[in-house]
MDAnalysis code that builds the backbone (N, CA, C; Angstrom):
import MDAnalysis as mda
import numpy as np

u = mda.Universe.empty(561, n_residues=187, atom_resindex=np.repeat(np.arange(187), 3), trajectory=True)
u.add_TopologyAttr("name", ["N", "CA", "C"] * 187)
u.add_TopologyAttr("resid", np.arange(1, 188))
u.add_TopologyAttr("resname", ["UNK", "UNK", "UNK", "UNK", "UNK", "UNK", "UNK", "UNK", "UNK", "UNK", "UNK", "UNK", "UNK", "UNK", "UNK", "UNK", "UNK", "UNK", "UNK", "UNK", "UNK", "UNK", "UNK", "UNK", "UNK", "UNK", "UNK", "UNK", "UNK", "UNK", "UNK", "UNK", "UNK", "UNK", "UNK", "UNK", "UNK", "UNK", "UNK", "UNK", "UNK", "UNK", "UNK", "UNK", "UNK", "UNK", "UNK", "UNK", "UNK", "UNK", "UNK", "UNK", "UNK", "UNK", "UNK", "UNK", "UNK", "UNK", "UNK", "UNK", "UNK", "UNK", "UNK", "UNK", "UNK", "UNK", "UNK", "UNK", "UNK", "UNK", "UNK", "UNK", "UNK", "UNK", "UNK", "UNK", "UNK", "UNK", "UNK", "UNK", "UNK", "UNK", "UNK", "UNK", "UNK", "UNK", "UNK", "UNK", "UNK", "UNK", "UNK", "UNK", "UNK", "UNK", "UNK", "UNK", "UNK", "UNK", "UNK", "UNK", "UNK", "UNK", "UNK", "UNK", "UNK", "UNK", "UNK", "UNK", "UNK", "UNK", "UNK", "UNK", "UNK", "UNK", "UNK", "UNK", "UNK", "UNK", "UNK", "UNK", "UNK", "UNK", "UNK", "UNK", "UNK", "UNK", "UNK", "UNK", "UNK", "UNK", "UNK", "UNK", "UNK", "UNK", "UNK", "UNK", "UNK", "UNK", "UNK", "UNK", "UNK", "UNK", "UNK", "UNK", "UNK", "UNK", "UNK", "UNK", "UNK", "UNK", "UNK", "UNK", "UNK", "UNK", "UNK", "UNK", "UNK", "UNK", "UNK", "UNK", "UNK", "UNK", "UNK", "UNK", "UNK", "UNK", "UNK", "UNK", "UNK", "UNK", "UNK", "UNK", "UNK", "UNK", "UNK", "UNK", "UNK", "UNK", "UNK", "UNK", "UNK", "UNK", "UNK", "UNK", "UNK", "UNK", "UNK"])
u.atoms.positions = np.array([
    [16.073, -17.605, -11.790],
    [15.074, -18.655, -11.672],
    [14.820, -19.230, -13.051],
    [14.962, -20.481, -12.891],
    [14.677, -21.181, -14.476],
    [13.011, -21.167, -14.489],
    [12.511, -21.083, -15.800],
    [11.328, -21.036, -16.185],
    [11.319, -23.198, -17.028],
    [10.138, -23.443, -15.618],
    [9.394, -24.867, -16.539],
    [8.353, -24.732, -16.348],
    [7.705, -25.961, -16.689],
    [6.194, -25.906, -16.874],
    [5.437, -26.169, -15.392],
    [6.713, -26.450, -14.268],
    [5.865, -26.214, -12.972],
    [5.964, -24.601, -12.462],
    [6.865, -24.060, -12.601],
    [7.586, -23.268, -12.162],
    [6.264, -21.733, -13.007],
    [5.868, -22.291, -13.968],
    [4.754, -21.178, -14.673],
    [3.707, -21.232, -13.891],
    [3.169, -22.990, -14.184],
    [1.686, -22.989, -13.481],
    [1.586, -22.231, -12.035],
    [2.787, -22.119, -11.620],
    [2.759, -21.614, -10.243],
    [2.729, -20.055, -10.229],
    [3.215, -19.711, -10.763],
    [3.167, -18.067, -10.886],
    [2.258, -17.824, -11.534],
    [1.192, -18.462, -12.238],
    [-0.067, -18.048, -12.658],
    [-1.291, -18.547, -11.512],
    [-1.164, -19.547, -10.551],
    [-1.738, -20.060, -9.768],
    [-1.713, -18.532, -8.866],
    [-0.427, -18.475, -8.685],
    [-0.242, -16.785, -7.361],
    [-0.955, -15.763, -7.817],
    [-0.494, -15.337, -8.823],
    [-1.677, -14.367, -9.394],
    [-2.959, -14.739, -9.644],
    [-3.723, -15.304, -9.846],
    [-4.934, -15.506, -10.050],
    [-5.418, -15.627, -8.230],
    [-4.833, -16.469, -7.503],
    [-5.218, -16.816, -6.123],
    [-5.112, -15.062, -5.628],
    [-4.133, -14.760, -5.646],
    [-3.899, -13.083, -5.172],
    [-5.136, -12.359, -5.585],
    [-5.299, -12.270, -6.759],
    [-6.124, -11.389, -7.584],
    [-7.710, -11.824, -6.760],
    [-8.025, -12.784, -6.724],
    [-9.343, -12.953, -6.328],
    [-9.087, -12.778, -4.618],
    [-8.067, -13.106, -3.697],
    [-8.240, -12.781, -2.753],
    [-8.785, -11.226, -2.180],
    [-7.619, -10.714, -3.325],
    [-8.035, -8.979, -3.156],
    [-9.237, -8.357, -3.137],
    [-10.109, -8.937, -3.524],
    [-11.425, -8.819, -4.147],
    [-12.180, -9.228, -2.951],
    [-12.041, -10.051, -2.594],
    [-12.986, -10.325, -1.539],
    [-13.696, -9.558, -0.614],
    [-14.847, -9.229, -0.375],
    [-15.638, -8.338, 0.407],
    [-15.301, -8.877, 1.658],
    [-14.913, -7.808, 2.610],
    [-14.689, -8.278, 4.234],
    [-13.664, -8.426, 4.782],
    [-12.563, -8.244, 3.874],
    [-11.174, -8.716, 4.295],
    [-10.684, -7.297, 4.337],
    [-9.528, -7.615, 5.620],
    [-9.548, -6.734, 6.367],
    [-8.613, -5.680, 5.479],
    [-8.672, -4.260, 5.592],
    [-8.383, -3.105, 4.902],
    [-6.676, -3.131, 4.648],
    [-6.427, -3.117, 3.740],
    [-4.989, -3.492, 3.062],
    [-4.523, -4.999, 3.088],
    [-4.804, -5.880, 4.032],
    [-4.785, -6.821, 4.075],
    [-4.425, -7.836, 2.597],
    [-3.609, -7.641, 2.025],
    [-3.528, -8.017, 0.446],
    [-2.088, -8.840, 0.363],
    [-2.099, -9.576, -0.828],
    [-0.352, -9.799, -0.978],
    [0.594, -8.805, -2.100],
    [-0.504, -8.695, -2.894],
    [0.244, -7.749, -3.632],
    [1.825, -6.816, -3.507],
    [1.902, -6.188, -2.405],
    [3.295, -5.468, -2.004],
    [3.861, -6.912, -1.638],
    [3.836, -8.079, -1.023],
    [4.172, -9.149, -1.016],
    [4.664, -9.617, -1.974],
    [4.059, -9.462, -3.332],
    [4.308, -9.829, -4.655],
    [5.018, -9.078, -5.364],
    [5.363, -7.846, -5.355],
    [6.166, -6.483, -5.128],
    [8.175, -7.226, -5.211],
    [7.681, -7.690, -3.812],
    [8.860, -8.176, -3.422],
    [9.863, -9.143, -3.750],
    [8.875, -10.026, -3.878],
    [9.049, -11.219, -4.178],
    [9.080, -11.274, -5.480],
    [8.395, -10.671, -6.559],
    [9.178, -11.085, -7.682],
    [10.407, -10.109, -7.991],
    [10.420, -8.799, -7.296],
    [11.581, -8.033, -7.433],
    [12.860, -9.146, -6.841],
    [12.983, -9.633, -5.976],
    [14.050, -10.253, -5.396],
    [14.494, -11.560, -6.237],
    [13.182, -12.071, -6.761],
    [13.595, -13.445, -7.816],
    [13.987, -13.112, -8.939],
    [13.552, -12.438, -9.796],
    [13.340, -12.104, -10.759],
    [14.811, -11.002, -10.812],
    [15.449, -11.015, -10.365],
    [16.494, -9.762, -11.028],
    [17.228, -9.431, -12.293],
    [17.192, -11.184, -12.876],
    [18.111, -11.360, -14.308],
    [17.053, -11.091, -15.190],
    [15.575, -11.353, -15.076],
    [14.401, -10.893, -15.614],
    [13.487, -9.991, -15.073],
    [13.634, -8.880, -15.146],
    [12.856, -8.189, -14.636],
    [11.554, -7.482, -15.020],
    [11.596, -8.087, -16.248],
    [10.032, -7.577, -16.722],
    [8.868, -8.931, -16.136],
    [9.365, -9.860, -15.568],
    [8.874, -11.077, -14.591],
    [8.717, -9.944, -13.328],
    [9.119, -9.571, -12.625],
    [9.100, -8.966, -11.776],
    [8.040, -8.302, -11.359],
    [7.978, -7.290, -12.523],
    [7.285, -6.409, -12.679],
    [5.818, -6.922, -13.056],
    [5.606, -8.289, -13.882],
    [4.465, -8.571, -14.247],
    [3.843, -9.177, -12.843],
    [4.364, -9.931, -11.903],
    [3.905, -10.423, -10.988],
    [2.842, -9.612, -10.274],
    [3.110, -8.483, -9.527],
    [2.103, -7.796, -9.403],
    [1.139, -6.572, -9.526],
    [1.932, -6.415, -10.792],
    [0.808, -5.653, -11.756],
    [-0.057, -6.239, -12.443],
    [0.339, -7.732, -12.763],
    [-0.640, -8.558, -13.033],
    [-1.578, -8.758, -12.289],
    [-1.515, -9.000, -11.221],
    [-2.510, -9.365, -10.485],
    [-3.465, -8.043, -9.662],
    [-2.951, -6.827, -9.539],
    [-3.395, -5.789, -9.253],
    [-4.637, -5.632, -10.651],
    [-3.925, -5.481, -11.766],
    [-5.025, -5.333, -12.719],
    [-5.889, -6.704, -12.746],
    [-6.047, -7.588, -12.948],
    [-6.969, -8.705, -12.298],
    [-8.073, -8.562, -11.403],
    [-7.292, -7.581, -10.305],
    [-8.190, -8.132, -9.316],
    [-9.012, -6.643, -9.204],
    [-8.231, -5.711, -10.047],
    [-9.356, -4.327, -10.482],
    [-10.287, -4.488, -11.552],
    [-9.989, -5.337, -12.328],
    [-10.960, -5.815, -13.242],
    [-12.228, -6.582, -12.448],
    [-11.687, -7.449, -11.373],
    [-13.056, -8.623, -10.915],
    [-13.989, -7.560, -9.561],
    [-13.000, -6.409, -8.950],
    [-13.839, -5.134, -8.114],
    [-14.633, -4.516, -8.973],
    [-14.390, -4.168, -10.553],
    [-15.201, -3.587, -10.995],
    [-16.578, -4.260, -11.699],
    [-16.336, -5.394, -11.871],
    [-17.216, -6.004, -12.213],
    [-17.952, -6.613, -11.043],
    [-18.329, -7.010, -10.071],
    [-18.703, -6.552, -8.942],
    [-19.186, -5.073, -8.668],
    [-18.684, -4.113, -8.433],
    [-19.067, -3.015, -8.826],
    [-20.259, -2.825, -9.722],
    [-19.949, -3.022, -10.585],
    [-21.064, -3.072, -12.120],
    [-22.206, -3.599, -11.517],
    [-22.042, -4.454, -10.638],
    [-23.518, -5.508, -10.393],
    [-23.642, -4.796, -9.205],
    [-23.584, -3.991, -8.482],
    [-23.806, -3.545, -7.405],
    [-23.143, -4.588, -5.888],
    [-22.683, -5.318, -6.512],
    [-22.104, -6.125, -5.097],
    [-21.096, -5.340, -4.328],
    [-20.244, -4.569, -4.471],
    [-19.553, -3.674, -3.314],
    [-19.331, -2.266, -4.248],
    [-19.174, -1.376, -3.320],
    [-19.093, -0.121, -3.302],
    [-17.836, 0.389, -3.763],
    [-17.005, -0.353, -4.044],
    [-15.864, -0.265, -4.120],
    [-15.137, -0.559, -6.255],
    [-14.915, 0.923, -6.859],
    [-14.910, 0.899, -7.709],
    [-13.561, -0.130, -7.899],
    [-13.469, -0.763, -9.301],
    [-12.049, -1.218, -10.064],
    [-11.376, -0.528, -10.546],
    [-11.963, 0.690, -11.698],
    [-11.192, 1.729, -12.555],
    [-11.832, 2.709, -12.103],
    [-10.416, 3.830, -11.943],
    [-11.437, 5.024, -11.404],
    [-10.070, 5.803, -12.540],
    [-10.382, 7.198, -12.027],
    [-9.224, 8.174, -12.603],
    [-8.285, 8.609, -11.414],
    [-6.698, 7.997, -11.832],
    [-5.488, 8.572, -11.205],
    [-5.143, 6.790, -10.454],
    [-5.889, 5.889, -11.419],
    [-5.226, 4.835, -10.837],
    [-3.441, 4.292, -11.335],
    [-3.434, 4.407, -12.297],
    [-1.960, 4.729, -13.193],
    [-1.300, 5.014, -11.865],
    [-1.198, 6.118, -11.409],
    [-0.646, 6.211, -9.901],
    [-0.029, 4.952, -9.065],
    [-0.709, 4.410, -8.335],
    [-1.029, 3.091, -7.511],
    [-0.178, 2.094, -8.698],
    [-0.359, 1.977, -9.878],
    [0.413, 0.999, -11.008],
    [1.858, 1.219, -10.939],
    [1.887, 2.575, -10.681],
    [3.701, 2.837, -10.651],
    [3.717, 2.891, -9.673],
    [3.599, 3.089, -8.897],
    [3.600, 2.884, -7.348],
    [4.325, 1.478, -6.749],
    [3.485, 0.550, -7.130],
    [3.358, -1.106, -7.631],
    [5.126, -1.220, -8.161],
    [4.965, -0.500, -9.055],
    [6.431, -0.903, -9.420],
    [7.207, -0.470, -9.168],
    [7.401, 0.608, -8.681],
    [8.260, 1.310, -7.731],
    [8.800, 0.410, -6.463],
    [7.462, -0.387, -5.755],
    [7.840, -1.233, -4.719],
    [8.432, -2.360, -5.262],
    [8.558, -3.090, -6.414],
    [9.466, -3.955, -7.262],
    [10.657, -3.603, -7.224],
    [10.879, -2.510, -7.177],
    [11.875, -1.691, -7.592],
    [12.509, -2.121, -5.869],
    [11.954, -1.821, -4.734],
    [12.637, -2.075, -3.483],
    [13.327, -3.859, -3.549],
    [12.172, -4.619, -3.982],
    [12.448, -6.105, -4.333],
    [13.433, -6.223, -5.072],
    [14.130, -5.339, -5.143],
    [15.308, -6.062, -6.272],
    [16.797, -6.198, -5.015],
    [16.246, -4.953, -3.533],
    [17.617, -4.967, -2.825],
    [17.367, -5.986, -2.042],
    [16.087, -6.864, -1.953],
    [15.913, -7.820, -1.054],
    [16.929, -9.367, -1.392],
    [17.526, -9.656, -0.691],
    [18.137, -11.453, -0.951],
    [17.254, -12.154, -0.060],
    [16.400, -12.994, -1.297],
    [15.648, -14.025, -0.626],
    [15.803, -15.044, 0.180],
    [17.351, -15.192, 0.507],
    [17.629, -16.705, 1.383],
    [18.105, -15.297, 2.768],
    [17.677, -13.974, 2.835],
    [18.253, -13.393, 4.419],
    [17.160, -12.962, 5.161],
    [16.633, -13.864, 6.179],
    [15.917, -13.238, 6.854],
    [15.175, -11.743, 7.298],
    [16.411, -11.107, 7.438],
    [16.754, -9.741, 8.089],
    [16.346, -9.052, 6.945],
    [16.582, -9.332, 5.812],
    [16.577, -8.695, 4.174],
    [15.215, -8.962, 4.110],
    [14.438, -9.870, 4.251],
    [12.766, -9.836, 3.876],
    [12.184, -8.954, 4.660],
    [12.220, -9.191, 5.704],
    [11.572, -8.471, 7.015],
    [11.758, -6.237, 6.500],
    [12.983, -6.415, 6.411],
    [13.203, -5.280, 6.336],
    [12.110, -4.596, 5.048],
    [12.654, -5.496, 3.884],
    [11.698, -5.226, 2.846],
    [10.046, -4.900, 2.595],
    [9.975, -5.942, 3.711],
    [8.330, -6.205, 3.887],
    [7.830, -4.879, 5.042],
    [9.029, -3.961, 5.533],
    [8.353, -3.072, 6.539],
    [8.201, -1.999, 5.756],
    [9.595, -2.072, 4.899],
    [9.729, -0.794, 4.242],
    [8.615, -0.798, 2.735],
    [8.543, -1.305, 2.367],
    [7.069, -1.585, 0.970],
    [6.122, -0.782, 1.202],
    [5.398, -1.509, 2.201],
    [3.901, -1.090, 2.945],
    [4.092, 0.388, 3.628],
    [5.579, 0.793, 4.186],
    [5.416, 1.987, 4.741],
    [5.806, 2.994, 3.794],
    [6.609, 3.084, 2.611],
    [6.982, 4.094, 1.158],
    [5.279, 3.814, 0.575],
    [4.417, 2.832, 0.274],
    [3.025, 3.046, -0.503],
    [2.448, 3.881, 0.593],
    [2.384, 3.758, 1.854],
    [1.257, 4.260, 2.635],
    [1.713, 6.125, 2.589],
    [2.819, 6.228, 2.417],
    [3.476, 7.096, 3.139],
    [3.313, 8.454, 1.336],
    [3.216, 7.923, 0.602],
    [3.373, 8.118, -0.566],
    [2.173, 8.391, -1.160],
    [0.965, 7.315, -1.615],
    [-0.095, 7.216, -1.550],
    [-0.764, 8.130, -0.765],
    [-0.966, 8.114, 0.325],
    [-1.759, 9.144, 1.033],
    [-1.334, 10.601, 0.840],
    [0.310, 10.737, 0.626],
    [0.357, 12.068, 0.155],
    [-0.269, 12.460, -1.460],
    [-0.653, 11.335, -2.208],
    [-1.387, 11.661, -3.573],
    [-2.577, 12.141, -3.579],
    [-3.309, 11.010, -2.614],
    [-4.870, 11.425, -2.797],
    [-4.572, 12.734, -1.517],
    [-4.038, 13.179, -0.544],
    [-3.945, 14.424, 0.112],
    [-4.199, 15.787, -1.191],
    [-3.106, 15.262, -1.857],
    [-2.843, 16.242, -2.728],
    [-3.559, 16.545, -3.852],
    [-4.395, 15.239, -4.704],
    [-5.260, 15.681, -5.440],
    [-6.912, 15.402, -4.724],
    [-7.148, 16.406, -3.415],
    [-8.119, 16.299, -3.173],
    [-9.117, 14.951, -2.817],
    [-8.535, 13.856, -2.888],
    [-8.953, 12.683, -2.310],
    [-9.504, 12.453, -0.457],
    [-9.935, 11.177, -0.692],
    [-9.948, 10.760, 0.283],
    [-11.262, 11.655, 1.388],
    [-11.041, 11.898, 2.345],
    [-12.182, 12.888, 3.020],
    [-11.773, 14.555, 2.881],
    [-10.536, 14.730, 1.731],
    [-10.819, 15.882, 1.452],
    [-10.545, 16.935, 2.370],
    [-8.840, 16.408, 3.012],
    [-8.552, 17.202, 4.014],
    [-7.803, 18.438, 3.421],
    [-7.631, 19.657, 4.166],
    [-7.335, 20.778, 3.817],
    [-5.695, 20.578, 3.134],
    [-5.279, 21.496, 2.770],
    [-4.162, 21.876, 1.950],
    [-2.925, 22.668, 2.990],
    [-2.904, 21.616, 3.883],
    [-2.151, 22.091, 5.497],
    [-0.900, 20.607, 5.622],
    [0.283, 21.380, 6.643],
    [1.093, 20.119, 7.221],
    [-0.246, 19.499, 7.759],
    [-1.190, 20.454, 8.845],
    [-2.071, 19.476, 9.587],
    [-3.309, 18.522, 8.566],
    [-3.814, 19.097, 8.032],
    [-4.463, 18.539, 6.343],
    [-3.882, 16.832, 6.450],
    [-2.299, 17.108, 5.859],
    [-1.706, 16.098, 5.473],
    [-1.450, 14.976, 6.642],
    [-1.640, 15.761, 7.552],
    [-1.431, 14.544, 9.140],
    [-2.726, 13.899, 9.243],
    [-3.734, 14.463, 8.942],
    [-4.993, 14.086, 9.403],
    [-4.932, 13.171, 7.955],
    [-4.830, 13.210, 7.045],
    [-4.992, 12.022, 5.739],
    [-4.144, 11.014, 6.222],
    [-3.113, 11.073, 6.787],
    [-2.285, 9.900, 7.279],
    [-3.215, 9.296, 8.342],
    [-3.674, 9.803, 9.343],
    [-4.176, 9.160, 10.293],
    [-5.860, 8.574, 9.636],
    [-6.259, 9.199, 8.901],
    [-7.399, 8.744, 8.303],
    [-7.350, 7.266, 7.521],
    [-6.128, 6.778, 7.341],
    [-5.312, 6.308, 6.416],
    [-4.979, 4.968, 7.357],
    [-4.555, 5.245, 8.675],
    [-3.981, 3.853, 9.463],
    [-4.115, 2.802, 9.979],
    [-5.776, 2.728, 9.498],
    [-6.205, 0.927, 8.922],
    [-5.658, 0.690, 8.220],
    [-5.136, 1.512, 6.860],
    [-5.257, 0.862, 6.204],
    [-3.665, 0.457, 5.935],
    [-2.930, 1.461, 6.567],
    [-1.126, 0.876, 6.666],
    [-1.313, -0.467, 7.930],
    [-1.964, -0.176, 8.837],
    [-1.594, -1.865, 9.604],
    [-1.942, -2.970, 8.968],
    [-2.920, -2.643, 8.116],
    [-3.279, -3.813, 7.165],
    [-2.190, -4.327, 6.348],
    [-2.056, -3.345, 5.310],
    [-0.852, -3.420, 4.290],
    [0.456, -4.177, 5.322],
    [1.040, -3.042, 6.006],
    [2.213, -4.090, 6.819],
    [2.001, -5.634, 7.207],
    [1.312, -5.981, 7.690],
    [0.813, -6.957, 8.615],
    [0.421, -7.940, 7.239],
    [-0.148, -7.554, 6.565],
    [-0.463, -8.126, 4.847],
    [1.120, -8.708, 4.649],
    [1.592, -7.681, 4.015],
    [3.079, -7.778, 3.935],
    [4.014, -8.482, 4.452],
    [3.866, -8.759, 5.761],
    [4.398, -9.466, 6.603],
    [4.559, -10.721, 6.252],
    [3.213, -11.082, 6.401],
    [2.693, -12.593, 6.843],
    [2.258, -13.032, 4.623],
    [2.063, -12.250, 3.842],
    [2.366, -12.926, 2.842],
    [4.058, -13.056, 2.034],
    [4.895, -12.361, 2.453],
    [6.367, -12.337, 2.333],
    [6.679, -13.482, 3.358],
    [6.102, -14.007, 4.122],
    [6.623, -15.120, 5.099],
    [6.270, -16.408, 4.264],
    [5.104, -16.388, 3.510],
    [4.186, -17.270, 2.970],
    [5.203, -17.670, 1.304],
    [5.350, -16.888, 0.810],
    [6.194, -16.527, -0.692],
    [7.387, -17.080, -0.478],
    [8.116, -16.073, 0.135],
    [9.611, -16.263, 0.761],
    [9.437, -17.489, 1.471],
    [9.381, -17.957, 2.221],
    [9.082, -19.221, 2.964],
    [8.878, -20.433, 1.996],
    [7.999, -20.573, 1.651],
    [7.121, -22.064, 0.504],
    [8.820, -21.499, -0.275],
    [9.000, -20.686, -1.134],
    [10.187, -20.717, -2.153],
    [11.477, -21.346, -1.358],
    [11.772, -20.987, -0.369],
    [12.758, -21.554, 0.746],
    [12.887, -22.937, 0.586],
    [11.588, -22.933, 1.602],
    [11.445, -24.949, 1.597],
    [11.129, -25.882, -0.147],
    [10.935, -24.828, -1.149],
    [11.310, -25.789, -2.514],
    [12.507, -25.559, -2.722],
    [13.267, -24.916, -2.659],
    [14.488, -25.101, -3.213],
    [15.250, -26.041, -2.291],
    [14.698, -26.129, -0.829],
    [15.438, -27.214, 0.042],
    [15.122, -28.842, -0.453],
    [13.614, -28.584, -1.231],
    [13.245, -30.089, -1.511],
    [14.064, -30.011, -2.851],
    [14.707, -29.017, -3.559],
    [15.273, -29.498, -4.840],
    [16.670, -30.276, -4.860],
    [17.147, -29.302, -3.445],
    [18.189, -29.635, -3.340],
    [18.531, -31.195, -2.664],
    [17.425, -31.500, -1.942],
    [17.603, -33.057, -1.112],
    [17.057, -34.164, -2.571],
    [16.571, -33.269, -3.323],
    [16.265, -34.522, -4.741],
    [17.781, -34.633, -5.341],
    [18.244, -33.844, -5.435],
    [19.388, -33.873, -6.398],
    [20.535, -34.555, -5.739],
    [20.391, -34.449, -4.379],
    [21.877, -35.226, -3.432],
    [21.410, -36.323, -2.898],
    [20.159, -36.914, -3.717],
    [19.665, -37.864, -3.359],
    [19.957, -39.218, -4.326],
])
C-alpha cells in the first residue's frame, strides 16, 4: 500500500473513530473493531509491518487511555490500565500476526480470518484471566476452566459478530476504493 496524504488521514481517521467507539458506554460486550483492525492491517500491511501492528495497538491504547479517563471521573466502572494488560497488547498482535495469512481481495480468506481472530483471543484470553485468578474466580479445574469460558460467551458473540461485520466494513470500503482507483485510471 502506498502511503499519501489521503491514504494517512484515513488510517488516523480509523483509529481515532475505533478508539472512541470502544469506549462507548452501552455497546454491546466485545462488540469492537479492533480484531477487525488486527486483520486488516495484518493483510495490508505485509511489506510494512510495523503499520500493521500500529493499527490496532494504536487504537487499543487510545481507547484505554479515554476508559480510563472516564474511569477517573467516575463515568463507567470499567478500568483503562489495570495490571496484566501487556497480555491483551500481545495478544493484539498476535491476531496481526493471523492478518498477515489473510488476502484481502478473497472472500473465503476474510471470513475465515474474521472467525478465527475472535475465536484464538476468546479462547486464549479466558484461559489467562482463568489462570491468573481473574474474572469470577473460577476454581483451578478442566471444569473451573469451562465455566470461565461460558462466563465469557457474551463476550465471544460479541467479538465474532464485531469481527464480522467490521472486516466486512474495512475489507469492503478498501475493495470498492481500489475499484474507484482503478475506473480513474482506465478512465
Amino acid at each position: 500500500m502506498k502511503f499519501n496524504k489521503n491514504v494517512v488521514i484515513s488510517l488516523v481517521l480509523l483509529v481515532v473513530i475505533a478508539s472512541v467507539y470502544r469506549a462507548i458506554p452501552g455497546r454491546p460486550w466485545g462488540f469492537a473493531p479492533q480484531i477487525a483492525m488486527a486483520l486488516f492491517g495484518g493483510s495490508l500491511f505485509v511489506n510494512d509491518k510495523k503499520w500493521a501492528f500500529a493499527l490496532p495497538l494504536l487504537s487499543m491504547f487510545l481507547s484505554d487511555a479515554l476508559y480510563q479517563v472516564l474511569y477517573t471521573n467516575g463515568l463507567t466502572p470499567i478500568r483503562g490500565f489495570y495490571s496484566g494488560q501487556w497480555q491483551n497488547y500481545l495478544l493484539f498482535a498476535a491476531l496481526t500476526v493471523i492478518g498477515f495469512a489473510v488476502k484481502p481481495n478473497k472472500i473465503v480468506s476474510i471470513v475465515t480470518g474474521a472467525v478465527a481472530a475472535p475465536t484464538v483471543f476468546f479462547l486464549v484470553s479466558n484461559f489467562m484471566v482463568w489462570m491468573g485468578g481473574g474474572g469470577l474466580h473460577r476454581s483451578k479445574t478442566f471444569d473451573g476452566l469451562l465455566q470461565c469460558y461460558t462466563d465469557a460467551l457474551p463476550f465471544y458473540y460479541g467479538g465474532l459478530s464485531g469481527t464480522l461485520f467490521f472486516s466486512a466494513v474495512l475489507f469492503g470500503g478498501y475493495y470498492l476504493l481500489k475499484q474507484r482507483e482503478t475506473s480513474r485510471q482506465l478512465a
